[in-house]
Structures are given as C-alpha cells and as structure tokens.
Backbone as CSV, one residue per row, in Angstrom:
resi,resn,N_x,N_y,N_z,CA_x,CA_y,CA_z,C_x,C_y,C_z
1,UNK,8.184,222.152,316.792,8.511,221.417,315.594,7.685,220.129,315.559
2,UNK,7.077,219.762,314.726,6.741,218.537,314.112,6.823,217.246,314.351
3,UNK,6.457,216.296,314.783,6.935,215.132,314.735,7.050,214.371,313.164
4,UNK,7.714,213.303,313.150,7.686,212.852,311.630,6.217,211.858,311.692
5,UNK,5.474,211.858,311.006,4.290,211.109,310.918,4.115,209.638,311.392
6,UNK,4.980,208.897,311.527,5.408,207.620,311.970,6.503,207.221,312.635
7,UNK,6.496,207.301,314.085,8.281,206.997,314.769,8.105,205.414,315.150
8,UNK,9.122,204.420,314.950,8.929,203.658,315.672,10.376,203.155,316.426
9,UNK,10.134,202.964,317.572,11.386,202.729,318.477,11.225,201.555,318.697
10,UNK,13.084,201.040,318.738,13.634,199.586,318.792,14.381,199.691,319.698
11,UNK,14.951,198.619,320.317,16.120,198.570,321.010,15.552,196.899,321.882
12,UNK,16.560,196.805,322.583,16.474,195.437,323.252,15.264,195.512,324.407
13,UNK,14.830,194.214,324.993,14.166,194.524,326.148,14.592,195.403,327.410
14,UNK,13.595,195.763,327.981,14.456,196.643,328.701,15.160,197.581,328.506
15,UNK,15.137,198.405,327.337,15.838,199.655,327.101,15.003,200.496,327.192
16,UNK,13.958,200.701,327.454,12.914,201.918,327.780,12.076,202.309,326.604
17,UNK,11.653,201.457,325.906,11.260,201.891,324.411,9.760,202.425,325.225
18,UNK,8.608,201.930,326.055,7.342,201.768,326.175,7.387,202.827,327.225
19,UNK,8.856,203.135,328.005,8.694,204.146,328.929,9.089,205.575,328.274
20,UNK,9.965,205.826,327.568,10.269,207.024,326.668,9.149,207.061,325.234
21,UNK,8.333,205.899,324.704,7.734,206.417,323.928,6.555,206.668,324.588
22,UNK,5.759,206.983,325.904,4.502,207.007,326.326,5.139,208.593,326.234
23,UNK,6.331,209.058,327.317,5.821,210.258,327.663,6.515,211.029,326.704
24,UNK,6.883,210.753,325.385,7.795,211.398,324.365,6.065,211.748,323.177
25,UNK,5.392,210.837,323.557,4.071,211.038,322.699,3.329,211.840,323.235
26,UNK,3.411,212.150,324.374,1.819,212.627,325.351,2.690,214.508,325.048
27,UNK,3.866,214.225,325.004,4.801,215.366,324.944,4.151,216.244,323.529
28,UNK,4.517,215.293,322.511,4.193,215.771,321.427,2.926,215.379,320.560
29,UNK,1.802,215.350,321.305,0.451,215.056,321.112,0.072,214.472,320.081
30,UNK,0.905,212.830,319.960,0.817,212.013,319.067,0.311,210.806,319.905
31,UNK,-0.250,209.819,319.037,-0.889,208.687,319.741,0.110,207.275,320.293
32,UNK,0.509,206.981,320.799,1.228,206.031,321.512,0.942,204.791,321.580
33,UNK,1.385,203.586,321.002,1.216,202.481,321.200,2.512,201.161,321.489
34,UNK,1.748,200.562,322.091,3.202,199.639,322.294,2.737,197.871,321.623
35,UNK,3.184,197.416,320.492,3.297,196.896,319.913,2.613,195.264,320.680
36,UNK,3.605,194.677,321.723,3.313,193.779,322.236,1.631,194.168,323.231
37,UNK,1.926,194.879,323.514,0.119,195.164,323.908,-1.519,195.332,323.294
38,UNK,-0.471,195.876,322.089,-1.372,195.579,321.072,-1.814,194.072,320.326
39,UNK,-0.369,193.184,320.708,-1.016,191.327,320.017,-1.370,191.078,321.581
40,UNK,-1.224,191.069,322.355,-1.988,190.708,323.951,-3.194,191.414,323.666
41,UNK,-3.949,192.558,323.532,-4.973,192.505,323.755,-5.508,191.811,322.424
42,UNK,-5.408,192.209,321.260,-6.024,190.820,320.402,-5.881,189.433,320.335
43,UNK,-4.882,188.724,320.891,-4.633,187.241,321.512,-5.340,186.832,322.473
44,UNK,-6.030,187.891,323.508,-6.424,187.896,325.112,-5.349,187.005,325.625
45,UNK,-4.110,186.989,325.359,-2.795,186.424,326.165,-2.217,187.221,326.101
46,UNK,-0.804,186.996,327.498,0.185,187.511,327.427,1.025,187.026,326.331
47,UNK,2.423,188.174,326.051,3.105,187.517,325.047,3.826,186.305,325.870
48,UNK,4.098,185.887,326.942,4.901,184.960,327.467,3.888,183.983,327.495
49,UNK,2.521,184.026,327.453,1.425,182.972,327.118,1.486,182.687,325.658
50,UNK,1.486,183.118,324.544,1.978,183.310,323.522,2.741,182.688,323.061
51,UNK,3.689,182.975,324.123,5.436,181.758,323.178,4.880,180.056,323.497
52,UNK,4.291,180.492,325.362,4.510,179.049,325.958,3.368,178.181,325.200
53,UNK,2.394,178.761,324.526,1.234,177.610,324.305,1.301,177.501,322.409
54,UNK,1.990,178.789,322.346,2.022,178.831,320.424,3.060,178.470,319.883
55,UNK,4.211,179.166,320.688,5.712,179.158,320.243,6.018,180.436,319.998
56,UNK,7.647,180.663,319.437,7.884,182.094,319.018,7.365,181.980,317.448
57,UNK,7.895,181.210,316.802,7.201,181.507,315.348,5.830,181.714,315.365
58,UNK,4.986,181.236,315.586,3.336,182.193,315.662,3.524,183.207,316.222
59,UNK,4.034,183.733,317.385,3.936,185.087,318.124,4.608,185.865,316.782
60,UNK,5.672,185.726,316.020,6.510,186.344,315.326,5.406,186.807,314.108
61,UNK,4.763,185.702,313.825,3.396,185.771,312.838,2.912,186.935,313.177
62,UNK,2.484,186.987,314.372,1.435,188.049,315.359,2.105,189.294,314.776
63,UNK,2.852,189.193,315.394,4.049,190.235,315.084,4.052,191.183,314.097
64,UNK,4.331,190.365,313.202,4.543,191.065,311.660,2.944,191.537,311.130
65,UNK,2.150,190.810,311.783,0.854,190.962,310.929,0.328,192.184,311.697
66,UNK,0.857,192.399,313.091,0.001,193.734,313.672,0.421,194.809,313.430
67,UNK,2.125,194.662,313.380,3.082,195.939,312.407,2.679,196.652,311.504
68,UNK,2.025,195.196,310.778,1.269,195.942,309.349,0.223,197.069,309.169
69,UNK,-0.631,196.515,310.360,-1.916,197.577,310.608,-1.261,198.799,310.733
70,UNK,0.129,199.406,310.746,0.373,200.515,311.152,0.675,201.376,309.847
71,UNK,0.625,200.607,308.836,0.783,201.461,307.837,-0.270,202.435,307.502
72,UNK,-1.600,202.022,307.673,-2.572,203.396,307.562,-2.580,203.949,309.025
73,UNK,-1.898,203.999,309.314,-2.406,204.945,310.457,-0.746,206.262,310.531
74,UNK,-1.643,207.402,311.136,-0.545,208.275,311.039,-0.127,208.828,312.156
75,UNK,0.360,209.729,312.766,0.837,210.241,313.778,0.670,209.812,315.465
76,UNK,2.053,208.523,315.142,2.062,207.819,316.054,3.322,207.835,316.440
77,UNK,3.697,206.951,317.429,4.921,206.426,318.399,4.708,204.994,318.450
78,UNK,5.501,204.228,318.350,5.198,202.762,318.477,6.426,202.211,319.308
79,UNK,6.351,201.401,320.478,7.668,200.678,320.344,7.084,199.432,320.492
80,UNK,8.094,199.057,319.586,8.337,197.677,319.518,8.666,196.572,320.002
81,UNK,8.800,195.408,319.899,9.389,194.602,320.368,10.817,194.358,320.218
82,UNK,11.429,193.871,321.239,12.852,193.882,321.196,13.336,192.988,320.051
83,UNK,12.695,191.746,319.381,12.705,191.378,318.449,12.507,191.690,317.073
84,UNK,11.302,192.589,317.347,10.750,192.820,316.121,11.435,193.030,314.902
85,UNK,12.407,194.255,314.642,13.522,194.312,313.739,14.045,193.478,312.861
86,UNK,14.681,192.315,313.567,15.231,191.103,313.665,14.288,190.270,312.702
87,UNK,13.068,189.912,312.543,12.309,189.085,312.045,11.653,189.728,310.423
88,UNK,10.578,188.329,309.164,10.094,188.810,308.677,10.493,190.417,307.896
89,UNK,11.741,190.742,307.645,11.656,192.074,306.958,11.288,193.610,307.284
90,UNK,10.801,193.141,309.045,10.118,194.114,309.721,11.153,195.586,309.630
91,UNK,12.203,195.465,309.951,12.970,196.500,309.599,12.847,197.479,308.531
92,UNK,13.344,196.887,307.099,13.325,197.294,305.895,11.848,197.683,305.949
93,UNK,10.830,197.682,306.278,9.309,197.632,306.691,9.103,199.116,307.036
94,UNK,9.494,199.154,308.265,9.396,200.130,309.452,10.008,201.610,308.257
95,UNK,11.531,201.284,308.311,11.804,202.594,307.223,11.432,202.854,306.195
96,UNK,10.065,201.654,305.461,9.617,202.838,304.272,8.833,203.329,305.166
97,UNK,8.287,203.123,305.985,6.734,203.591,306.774,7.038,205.260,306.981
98,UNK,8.386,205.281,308.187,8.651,206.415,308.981,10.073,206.237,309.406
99,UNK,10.331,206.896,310.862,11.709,206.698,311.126,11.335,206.089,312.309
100,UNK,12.870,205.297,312.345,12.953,204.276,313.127,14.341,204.689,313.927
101,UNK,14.022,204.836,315.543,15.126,205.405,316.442,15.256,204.482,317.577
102,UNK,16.628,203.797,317.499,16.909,203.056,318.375,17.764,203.368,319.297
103,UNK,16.790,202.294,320.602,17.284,202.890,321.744,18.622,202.069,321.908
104,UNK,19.804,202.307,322.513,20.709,201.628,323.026,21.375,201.483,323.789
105,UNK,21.124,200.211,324.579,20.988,200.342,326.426,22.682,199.595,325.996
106,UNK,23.063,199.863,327.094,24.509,198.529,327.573,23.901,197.456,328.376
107,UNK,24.286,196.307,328.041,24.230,194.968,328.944,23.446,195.426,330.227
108,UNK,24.587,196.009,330.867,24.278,195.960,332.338,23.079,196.658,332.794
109,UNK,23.075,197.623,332.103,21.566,198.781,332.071,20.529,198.071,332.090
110,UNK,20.403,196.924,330.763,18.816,196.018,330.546,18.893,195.614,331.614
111,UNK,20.191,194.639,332.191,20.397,193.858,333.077,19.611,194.400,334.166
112,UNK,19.904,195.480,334.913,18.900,196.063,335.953,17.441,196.425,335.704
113,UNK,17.130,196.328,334.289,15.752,197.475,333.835,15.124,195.461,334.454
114,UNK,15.644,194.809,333.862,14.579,193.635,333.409,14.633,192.400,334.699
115,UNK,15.953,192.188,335.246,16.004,191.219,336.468,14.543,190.942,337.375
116,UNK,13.768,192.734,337.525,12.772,192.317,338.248,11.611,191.719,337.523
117,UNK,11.619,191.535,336.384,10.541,191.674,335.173,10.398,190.159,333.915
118,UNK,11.345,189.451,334.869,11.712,187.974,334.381,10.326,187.205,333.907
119,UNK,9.258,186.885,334.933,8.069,186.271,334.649,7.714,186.758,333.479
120,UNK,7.377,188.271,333.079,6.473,188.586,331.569,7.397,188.613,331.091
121,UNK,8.513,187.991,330.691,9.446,187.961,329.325,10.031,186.251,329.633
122,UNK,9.296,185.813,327.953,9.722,184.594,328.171,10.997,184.121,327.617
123,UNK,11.801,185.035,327.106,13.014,184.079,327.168,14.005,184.566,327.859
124,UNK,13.444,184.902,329.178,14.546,185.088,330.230,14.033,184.648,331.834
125,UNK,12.648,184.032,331.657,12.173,183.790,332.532,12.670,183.300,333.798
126,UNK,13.345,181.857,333.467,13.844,181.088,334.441,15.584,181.296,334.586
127,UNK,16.094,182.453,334.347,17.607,182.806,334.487,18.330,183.428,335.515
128,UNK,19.430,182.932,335.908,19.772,183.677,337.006,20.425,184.810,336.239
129,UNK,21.016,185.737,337.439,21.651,187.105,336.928,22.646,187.008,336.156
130,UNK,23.922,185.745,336.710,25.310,185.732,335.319,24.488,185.124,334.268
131,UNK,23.738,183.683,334.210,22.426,183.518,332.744,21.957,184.650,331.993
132,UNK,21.605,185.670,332.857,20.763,186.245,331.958,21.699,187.673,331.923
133,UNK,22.861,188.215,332.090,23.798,189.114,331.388,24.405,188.231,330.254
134,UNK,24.568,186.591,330.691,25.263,186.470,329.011,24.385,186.277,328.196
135,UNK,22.750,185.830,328.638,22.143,185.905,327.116,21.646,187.671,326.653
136,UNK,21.705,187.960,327.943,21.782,190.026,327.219,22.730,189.990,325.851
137,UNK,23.996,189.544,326.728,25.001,189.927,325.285,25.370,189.936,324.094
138,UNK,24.437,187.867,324.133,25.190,187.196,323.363,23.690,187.784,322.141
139,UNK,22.467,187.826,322.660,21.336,188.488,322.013,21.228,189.931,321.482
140,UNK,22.299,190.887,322.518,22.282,191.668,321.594,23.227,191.964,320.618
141,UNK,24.337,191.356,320.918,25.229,191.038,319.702,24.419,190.748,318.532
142,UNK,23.790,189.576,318.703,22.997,188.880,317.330,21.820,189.827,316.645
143,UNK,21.379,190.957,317.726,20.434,192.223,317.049,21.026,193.043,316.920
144,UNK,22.014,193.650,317.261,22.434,195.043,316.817,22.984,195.110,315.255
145,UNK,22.983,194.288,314.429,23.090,194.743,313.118,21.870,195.228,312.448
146,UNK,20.540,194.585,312.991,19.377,194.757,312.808,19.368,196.503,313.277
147,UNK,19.411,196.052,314.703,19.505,197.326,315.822,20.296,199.499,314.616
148,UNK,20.885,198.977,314.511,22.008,199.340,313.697,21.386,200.208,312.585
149,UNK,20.581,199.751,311.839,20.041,200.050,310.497,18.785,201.176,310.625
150,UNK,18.486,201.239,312.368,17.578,202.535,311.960,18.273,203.775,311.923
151,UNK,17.215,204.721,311.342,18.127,206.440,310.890,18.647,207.151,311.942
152,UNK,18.326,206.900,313.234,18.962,207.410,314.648,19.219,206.489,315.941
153,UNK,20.180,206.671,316.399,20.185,206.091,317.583,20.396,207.002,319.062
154,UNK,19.532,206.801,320.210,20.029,207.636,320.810,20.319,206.588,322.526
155,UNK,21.472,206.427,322.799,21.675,205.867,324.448,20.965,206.048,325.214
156,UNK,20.579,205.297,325.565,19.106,204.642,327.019,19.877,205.985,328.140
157,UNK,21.194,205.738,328.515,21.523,205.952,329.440,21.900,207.582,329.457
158,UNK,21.838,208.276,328.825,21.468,209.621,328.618,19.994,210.179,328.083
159,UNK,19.517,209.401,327.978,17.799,210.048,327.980,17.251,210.489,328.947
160,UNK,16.337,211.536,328.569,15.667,212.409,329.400,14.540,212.483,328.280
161,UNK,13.278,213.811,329.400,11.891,213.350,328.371,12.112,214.623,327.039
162,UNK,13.448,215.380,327.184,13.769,216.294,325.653,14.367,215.533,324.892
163,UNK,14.823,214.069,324.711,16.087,213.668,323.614,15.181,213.541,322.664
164,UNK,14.104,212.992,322.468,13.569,212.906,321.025,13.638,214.699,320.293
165,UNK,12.967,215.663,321.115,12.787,216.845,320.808,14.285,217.344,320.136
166,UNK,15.367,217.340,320.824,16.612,217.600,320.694,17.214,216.809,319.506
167,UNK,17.043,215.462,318.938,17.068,214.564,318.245,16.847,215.405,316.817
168,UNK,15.051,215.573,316.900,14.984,215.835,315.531,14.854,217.203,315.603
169,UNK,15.620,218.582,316.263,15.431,219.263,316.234,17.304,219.652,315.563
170,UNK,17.918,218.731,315.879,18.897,218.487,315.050,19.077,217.981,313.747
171,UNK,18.710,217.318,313.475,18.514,216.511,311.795,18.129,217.672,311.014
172,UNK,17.001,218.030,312.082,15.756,219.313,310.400,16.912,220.514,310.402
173,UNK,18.023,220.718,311.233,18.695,221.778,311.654,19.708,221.178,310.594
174,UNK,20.300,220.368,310.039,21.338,219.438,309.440,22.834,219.223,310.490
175,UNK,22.326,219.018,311.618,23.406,218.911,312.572,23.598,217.366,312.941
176,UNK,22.809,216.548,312.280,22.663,214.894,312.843,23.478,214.455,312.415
C-alpha cells in the first residue's frame, strides 16, 4: 500500500519522531528528513547554537521558513520539531500539505529517551531529572492541544517498525 504523499510526524522531544521516521521511510521507499537538521545544516549551527546566540524566536523564524520548502516536494517523511506544531500556524500548515501523525510518549518515556541528550536540546540543558520531568509535563501539557489536532496518533510506547504500515492500512480499510 501507498504511502500518503506527505507524512509529517510530531510529538514532544524525545518521542522517537527521527528514529521511527528514518526506518518507517527506508521501509517504504520514501525520502526522509528531519526538520531540525535540515535548519543546522543551512545555519552551519546547532539548533542549541541557534537559541543560545539568536534566541528561540529567530530559530522559530528558521523553522517556519524551512517547513515551507516542503510544500513542493513530494513523497516524504519529515519529523519535526517538538515545537514546531505549536508555533506560526505550522500545524493548520502541515494538514493542508499531508497527514500529520503524532507520536505520544508519556512523561517518563521522554524522560529516559532525552536525560542522556541534555547538551543538544536547549531548553533542558542545564536540568536535573525532578527539573526536567516537571518541565516534560508542564510542556507537554501546553502542546498537546497542538499535539492533538493531527489526523492520527499512535503511542511511542507500542511502536514497532509495522505501526505506520498497520496505521494506514487501517484508515484506507475504514477501521481508524
């Protein structure tokens, strides 16, 4: 079956968007990109170089403006930034483009994906472990309405490399 011409995956940091969309693309011989790698290599910074010397509002700029490039392009996988959604209209954006399937980790899940991974994410850089489960929470509280609004969601914590396959092999089936 098909992929839909444009997927792009959301979910918080640390929910596996860059690790389930590499091998969910290579799966279904679509092109793969991951959003923040894409403004790092045109910035020649990291995004945590990014916040610290620009701020988040320019990175957010970055953001929205590299999103855009994705409208001519077709049969892809993108994930996003854990923000991205959240900002600029990017949402309402994303679903005229294609579909948008969010991942959704629990607290504690990011909590382990990201603890080791503090340095390249700058707004959790300098946090200890109870710091940085309550800003998990209190952040994804404040995204999941965003989070919320794409056409599927599927739990971090039951994925395997068939859930996308199984996903939309349900919808086209009318079982979603």
């Amino acid at each position: 079956m098909p992929l839909p011409e444009k997927i792009f995956l959301i979910g918080f940091m640390g929910s596996g968007k860059s690790h389930w969309g590499h091998i969910w693309a290579g799966q279904h011989g679509v092109d793969f990109f991951d959003l923040d790698t894409c403004i790092e290599e045109t910035a020649k910074m990291t995004v945590a170089e990014i916040f610290e010397k620009q701020g988040e509002e320019k990175f957010r700029k970055m953001e929205h403006d590299h999103l855009r490039i994705f409208q001519n392009k077709k049969n892809f996988l993108l994930a996003c930034g854990g923000g991205t959604p959240c900002f600029d209209g990017n949402m309402q954006w994303m679903k005229t483009q294609g579909t948008v399937i969010y991942l959704k980790a629990m607290p504690e899940t990011i909590l382990k994906y990201v603890k080791n991974e503090q340095a390249g994410r700058p707004l959790i850089k300098d946090m200890n472990p109870a710091e940085l489960l309550l800003f998990i929470q209190k952040k994804l509280a404040e995204r999941e309405p965003f989070y919320l609004q794409a056409n599927f969601v599927l739990n971090v914590e039951a994925l395997n490399k068939d859930s996308l396959w199984q996903l939309l092999n349900k919808t086209t089936n009318g079982n979603a």
